[in-house]
The first five atom37 places (N, CA, C, CB, O) and aatype in JSON, in Angstrom:
{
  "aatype": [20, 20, 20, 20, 20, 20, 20, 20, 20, 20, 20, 20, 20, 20, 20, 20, 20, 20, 20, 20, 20, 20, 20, 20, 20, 20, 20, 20, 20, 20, 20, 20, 20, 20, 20, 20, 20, 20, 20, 20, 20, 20, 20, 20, 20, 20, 20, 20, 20, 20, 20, 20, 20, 20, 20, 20, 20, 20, 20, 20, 20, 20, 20, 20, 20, 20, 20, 20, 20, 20, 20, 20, 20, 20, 20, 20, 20, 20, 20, 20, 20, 20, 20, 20, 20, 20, 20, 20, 20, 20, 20, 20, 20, 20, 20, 20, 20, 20, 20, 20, 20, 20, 20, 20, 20],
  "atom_mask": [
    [1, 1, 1, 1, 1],
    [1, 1, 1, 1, 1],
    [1, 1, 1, 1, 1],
    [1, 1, 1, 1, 1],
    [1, 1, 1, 1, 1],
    [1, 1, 1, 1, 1],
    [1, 1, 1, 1, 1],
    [1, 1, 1, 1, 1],
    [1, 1, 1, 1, 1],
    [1, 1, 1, 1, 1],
    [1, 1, 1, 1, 1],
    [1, 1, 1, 1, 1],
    [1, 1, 1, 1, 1],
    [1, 1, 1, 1, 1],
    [1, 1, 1, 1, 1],
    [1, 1, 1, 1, 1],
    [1, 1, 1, 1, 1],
    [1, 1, 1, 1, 1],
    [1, 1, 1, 1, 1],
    [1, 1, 1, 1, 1],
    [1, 1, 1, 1, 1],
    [1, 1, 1, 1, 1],
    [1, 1, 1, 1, 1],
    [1, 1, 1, 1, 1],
    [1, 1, 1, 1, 1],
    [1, 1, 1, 1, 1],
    [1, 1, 1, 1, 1],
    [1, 1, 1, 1, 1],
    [1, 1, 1, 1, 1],
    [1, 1, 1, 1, 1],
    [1, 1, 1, 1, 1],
    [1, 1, 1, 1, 1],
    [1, 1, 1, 1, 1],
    [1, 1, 1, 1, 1],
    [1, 1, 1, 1, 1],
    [1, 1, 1, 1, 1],
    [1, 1, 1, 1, 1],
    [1, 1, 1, 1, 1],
    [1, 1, 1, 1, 1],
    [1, 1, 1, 1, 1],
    [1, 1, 1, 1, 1],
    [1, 1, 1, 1, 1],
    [1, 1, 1, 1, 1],
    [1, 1, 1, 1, 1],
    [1, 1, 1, 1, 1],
    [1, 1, 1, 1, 1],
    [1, 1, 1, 1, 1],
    [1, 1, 1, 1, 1],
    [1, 1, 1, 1, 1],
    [1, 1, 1, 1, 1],
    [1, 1, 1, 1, 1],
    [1, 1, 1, 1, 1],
    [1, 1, 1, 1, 1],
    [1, 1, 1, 1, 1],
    [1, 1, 1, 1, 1],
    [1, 1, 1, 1, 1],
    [1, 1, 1, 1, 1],
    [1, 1, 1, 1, 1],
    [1, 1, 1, 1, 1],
    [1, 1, 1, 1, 1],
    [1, 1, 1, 1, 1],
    [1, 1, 1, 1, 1],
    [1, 1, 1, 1, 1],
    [1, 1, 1, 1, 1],
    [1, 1, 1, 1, 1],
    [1, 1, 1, 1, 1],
    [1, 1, 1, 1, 1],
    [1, 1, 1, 1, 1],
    [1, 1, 1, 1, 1],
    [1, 1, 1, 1, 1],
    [1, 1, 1, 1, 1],
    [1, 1, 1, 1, 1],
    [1, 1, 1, 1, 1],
    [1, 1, 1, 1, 1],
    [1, 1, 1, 1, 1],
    [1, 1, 1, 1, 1],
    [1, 1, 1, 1, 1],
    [1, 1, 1, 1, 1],
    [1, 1, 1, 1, 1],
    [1, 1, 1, 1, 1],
    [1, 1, 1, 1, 1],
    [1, 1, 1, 1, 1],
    [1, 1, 1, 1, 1],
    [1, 1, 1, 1, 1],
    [1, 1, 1, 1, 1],
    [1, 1, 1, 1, 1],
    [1, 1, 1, 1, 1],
    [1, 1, 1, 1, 1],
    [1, 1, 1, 1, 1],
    [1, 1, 1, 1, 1],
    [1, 1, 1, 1, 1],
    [1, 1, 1, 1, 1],
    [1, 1, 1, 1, 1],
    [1, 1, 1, 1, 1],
    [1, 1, 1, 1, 1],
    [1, 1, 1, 1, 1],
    [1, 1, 1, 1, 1],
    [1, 1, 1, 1, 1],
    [1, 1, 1, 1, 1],
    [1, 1, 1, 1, 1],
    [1, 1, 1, 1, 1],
    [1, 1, 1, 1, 1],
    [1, 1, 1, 1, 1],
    [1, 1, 1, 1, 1],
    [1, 1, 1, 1, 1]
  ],
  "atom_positions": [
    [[139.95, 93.17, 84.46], [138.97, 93.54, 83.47], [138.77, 92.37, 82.49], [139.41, 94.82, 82.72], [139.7, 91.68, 82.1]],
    [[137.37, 92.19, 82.09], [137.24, 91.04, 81.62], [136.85, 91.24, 80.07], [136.29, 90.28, 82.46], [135.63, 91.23, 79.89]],
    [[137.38, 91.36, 79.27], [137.13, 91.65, 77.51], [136.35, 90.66, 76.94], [138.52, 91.64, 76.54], [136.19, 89.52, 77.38]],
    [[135.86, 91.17, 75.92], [134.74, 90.43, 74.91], [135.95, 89.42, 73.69], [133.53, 92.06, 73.81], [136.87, 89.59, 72.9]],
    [[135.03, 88.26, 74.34], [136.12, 87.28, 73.39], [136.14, 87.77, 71.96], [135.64, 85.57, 73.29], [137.12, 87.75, 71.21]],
    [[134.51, 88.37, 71.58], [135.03, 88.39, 69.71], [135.8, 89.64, 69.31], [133.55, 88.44, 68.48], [136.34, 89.76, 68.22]],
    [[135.83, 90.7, 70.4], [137.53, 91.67, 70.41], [138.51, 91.22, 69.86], [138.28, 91.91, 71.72], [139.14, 91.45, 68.83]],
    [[138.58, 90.28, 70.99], [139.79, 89.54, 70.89], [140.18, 88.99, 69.7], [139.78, 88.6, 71.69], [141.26, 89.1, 69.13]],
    [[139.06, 88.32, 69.34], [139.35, 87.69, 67.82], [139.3, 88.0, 66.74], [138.87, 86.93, 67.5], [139.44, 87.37, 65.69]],
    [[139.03, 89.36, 67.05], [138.87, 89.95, 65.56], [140.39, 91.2, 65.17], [137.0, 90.98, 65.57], [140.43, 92.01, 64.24]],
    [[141.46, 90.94, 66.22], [142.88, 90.72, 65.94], [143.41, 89.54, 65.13], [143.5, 90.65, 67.13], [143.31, 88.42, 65.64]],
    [[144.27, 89.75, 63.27], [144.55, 88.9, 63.15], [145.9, 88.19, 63.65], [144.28, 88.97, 62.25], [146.27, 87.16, 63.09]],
    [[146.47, 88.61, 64.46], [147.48, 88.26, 65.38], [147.21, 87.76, 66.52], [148.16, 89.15, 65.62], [148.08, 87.1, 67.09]],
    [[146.1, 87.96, 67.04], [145.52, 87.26, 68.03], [145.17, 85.7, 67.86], [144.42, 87.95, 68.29], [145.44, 84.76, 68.61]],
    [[144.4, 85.74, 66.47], [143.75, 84.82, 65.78], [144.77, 83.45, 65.33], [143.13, 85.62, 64.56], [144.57, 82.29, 65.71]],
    [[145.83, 83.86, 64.48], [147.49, 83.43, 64.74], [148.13, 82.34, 66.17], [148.29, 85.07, 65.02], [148.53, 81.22, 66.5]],
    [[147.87, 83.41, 66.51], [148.64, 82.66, 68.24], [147.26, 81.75, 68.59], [149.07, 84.26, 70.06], [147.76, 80.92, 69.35]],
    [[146.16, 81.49, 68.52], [145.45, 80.81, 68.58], [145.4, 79.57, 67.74], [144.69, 81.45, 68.56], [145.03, 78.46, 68.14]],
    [[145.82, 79.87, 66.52], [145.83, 78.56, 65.34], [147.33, 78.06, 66.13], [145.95, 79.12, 63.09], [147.2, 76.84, 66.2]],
    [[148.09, 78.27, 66.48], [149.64, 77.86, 67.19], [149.34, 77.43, 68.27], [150.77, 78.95, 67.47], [149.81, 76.33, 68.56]],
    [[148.71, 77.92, 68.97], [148.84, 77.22, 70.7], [147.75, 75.92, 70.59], [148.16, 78.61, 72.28], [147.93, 74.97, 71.35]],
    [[146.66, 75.9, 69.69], [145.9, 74.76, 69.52], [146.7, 73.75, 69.17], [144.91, 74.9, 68.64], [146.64, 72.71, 69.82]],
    [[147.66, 73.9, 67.99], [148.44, 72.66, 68.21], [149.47, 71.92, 69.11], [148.9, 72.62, 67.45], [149.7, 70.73, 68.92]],
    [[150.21, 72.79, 70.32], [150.67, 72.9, 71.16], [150.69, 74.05, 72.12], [151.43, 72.59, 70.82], [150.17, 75.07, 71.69]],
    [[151.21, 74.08, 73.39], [151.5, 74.67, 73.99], [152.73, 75.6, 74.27], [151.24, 74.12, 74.45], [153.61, 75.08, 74.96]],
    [[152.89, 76.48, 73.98], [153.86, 77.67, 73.68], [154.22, 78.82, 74.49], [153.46, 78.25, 72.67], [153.36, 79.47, 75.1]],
    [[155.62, 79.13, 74.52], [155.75, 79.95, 75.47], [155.76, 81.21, 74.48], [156.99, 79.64, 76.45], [155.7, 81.0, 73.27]],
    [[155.87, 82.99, 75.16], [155.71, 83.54, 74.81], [157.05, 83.7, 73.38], [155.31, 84.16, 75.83], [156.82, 84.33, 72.35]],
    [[157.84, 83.28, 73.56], [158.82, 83.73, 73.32], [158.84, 82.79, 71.78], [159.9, 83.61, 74.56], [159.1, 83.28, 70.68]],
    [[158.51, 81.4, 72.03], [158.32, 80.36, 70.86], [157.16, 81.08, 70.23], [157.96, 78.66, 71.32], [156.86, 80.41, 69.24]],
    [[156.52, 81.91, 70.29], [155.08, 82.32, 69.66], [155.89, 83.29, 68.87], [153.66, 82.99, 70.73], [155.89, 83.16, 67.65]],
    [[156.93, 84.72, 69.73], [156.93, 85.5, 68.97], [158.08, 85.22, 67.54], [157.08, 86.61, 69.82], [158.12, 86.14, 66.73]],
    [[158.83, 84.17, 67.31], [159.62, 83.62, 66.35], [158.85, 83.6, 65.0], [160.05, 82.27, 66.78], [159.48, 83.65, 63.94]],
    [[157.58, 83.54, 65.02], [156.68, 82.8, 64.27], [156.0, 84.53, 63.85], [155.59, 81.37, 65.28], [155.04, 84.44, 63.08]],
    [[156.24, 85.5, 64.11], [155.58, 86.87, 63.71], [157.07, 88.01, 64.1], [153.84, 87.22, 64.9], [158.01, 87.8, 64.85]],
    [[156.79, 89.06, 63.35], [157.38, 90.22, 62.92], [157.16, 90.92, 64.21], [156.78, 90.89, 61.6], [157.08, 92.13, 64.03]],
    [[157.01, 90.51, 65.66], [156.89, 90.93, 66.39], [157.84, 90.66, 67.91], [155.81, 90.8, 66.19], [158.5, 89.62, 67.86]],
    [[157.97, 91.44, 69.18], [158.94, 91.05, 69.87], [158.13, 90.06, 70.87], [159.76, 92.26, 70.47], [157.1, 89.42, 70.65]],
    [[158.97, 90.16, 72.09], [158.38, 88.92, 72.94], [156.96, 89.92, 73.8], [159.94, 88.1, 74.33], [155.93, 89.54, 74.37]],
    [[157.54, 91.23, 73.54], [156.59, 92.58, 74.39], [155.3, 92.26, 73.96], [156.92, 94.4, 73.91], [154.45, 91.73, 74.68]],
    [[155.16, 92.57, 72.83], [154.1, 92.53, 71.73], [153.64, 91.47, 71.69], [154.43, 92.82, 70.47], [152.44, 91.57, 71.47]],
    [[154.11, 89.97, 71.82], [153.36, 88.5, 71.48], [152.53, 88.67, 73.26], [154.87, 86.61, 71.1], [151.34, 88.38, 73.29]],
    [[153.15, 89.11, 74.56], [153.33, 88.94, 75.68], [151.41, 89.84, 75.83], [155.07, 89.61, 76.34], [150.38, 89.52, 76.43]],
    [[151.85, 91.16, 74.82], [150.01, 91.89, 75.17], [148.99, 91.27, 74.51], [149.67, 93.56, 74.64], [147.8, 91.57, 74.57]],
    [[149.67, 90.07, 73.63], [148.28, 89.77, 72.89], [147.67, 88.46, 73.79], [148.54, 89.31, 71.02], [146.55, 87.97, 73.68]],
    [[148.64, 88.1, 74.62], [148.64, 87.09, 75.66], [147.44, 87.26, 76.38], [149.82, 87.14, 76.58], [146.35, 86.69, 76.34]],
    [[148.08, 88.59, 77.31], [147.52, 89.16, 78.01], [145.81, 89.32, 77.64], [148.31, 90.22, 78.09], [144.97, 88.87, 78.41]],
    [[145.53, 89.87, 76.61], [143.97, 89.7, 76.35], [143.12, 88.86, 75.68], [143.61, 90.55, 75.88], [141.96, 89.07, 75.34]],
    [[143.89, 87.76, 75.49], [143.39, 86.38, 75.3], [143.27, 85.09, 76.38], [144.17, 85.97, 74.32], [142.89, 83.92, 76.32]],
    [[143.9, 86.13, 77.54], [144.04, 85.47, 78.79], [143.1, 85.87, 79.32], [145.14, 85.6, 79.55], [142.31, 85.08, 79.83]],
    [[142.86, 87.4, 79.38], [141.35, 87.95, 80.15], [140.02, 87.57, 79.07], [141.38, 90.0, 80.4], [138.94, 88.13, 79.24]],
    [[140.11, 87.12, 78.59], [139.2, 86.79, 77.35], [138.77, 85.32, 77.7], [140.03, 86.9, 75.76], [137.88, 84.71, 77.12]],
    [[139.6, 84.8, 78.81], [139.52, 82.97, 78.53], [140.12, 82.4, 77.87], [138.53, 82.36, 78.07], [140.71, 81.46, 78.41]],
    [[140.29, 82.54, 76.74], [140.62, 81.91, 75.76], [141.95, 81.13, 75.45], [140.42, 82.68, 75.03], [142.23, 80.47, 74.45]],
    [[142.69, 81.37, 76.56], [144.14, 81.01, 76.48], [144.51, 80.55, 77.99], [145.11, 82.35, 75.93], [144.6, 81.57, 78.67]],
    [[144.74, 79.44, 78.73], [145.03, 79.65, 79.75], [147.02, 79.41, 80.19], [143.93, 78.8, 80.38], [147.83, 78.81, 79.49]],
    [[147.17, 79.81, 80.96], [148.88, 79.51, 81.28], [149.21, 78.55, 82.17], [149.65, 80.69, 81.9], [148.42, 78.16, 83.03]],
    [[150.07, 78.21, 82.06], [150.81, 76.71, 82.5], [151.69, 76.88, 83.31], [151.5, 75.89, 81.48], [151.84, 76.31, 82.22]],
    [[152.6, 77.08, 84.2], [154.23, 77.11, 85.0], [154.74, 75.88, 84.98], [154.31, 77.54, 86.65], [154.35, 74.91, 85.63]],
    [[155.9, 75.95, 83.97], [156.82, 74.72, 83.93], [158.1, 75.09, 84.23], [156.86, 74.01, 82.63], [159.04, 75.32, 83.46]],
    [[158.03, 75.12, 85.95], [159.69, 75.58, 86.39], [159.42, 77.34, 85.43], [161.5, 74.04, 85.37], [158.33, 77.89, 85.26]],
    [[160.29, 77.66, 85.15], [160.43, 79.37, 85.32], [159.75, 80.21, 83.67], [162.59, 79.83, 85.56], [159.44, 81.32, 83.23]],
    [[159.82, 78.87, 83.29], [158.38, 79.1, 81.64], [157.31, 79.16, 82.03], [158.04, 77.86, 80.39], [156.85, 78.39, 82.87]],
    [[156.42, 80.51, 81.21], [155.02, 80.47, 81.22], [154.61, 79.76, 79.89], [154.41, 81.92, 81.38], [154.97, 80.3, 78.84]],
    [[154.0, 78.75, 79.85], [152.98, 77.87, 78.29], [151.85, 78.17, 78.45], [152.81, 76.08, 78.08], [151.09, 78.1, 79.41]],
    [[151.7, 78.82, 76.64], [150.09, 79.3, 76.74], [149.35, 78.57, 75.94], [149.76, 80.76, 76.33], [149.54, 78.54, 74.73]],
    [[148.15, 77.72, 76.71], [147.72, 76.96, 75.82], [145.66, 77.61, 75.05], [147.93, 75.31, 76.81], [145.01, 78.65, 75.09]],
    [[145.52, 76.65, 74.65], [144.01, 76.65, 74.18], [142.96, 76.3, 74.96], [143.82, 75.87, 73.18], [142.65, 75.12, 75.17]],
    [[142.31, 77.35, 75.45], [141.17, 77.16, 76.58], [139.81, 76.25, 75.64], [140.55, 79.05, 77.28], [138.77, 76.9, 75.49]],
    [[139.84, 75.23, 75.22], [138.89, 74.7, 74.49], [137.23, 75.29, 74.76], [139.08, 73.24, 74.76], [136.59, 75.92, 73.93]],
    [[136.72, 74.88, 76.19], [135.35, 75.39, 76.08], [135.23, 76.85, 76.09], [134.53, 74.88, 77.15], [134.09, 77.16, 76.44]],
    [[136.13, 78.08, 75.79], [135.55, 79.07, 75.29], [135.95, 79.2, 73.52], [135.98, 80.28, 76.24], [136.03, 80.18, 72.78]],
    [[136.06, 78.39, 73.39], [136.05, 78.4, 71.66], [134.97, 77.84, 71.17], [137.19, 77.61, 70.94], [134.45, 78.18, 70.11]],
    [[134.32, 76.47, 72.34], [133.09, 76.5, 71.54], [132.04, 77.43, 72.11], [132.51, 75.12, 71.43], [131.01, 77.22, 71.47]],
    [[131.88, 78.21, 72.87], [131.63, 79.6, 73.32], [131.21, 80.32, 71.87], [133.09, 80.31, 74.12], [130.11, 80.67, 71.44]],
    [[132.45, 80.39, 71.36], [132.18, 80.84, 70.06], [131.38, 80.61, 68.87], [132.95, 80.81, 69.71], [130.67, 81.31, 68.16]],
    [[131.88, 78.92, 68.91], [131.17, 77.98, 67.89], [129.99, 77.95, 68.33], [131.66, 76.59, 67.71], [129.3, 77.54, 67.39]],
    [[129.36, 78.15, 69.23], [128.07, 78.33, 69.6], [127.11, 79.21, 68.94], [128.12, 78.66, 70.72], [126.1, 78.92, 68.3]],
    [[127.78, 80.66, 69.3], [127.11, 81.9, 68.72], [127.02, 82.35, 66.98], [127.86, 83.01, 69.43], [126.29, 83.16, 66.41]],
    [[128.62, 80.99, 66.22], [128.41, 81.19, 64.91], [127.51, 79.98, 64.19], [129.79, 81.36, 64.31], [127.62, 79.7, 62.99]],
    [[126.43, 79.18, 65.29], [126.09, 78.23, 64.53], [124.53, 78.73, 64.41], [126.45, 76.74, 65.13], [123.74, 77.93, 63.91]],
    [[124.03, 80.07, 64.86], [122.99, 80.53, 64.35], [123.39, 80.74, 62.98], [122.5, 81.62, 65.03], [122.51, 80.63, 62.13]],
    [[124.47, 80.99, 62.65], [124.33, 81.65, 61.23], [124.96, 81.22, 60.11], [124.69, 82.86, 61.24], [125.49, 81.76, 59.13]],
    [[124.76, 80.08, 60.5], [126.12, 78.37, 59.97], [124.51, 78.0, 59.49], [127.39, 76.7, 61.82], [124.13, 78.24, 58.34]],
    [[123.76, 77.48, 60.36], [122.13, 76.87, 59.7], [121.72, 78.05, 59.04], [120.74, 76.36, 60.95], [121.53, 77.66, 57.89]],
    [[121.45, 79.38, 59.08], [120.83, 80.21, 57.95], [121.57, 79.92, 56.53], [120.96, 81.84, 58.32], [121.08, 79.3, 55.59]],
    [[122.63, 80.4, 56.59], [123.61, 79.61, 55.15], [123.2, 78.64, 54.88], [125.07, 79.18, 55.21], [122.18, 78.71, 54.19]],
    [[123.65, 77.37, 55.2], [123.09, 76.03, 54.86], [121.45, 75.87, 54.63], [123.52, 75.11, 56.02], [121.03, 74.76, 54.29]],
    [[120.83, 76.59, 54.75], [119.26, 77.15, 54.1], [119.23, 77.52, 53.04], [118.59, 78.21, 54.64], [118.79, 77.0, 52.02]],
    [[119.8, 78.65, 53.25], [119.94, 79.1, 51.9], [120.75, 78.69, 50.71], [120.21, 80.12, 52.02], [120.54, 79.27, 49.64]],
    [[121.85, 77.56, 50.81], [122.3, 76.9, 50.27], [121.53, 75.87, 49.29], [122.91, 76.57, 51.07], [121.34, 75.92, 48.07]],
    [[121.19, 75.02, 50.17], [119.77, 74.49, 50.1], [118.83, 74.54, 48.87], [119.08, 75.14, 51.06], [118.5, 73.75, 47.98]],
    [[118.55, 75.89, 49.22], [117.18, 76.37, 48.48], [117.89, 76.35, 46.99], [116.45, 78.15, 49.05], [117.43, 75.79, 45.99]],
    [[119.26, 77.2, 47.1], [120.28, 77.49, 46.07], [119.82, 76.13, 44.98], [122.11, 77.46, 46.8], [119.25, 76.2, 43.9]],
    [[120.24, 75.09, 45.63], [120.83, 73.36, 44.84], [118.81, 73.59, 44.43], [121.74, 71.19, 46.58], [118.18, 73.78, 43.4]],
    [[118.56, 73.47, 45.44], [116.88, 72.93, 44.95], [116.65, 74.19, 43.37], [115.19, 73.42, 46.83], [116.1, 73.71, 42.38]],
    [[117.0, 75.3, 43.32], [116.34, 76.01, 42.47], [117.45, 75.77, 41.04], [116.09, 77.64, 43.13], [117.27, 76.26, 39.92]],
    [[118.37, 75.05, 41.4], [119.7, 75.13, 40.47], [119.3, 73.48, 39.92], [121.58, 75.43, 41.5], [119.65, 72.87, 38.91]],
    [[118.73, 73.21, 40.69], [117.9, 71.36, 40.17], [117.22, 71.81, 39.57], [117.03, 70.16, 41.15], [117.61, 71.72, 38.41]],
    [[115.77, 72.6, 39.67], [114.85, 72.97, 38.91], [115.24, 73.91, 37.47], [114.0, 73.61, 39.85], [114.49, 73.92, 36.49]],
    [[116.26, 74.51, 37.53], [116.7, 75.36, 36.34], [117.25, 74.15, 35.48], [117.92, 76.67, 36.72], [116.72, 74.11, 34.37]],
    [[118.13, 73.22, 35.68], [118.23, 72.06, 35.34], [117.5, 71.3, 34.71], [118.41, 71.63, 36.02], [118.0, 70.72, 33.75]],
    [[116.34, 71.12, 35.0], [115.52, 69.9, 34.6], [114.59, 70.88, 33.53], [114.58, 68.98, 36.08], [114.37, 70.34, 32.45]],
    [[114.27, 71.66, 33.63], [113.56, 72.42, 33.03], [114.16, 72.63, 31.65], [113.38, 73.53, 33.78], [113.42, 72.7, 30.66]],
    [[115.64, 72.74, 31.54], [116.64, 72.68, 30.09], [116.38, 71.12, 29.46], [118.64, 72.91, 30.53], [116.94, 70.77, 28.42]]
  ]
}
């Protein structure tokens, strides 16, 4: 079964093990040290960040390493840069009308 990446990410524990495995590659067990959680629990969030893409696994001898699937993150960065340029518009307009309140004093 194949899950909707922004599911996925809209776990902040999911989100977590993502800021961690981007800087390296991690086994389940080095992930769960780092949260209030067991190796069970780091192991399901694996699991649907794995069907998600977003994470792929490694075999090093009898360790699984879960790393950062880069092109489905910009997957993501994709779909938030419609609304990255509306902001920065309206930003924009913000400075231009905050110049004019300005000059006008």
């Amino acid at each position: 079964m194949r899950r909707d990446i922004f599911q996925a990410i809209a776990d902040p524990t999911r989100r977590a093990i993502i800021a961690l495995i981007a800087v390296q590659a991690m086994t389940p067990s080095a992930l769960a040290e780092h949260f209030n959680s067991t190796r069970q629990g780091i192991s399901k969030h694996l699991k649907i960040l794995t069907e998600c893409q977003l994470v792929k696994q490694e075999h090093q001898g009898r360790e699984i390493y879960y790393q950062l699937e880069i092109g489905k993150m910009k997957e993501i960065d994709k779909w938030l840069e419609q609304f990255r340029k509306i902001w920065e518009t309206r930003f924009d307009q913000l400075d231009q009308l905050l110049s004019t309140i300005k000059k006008k004093k």
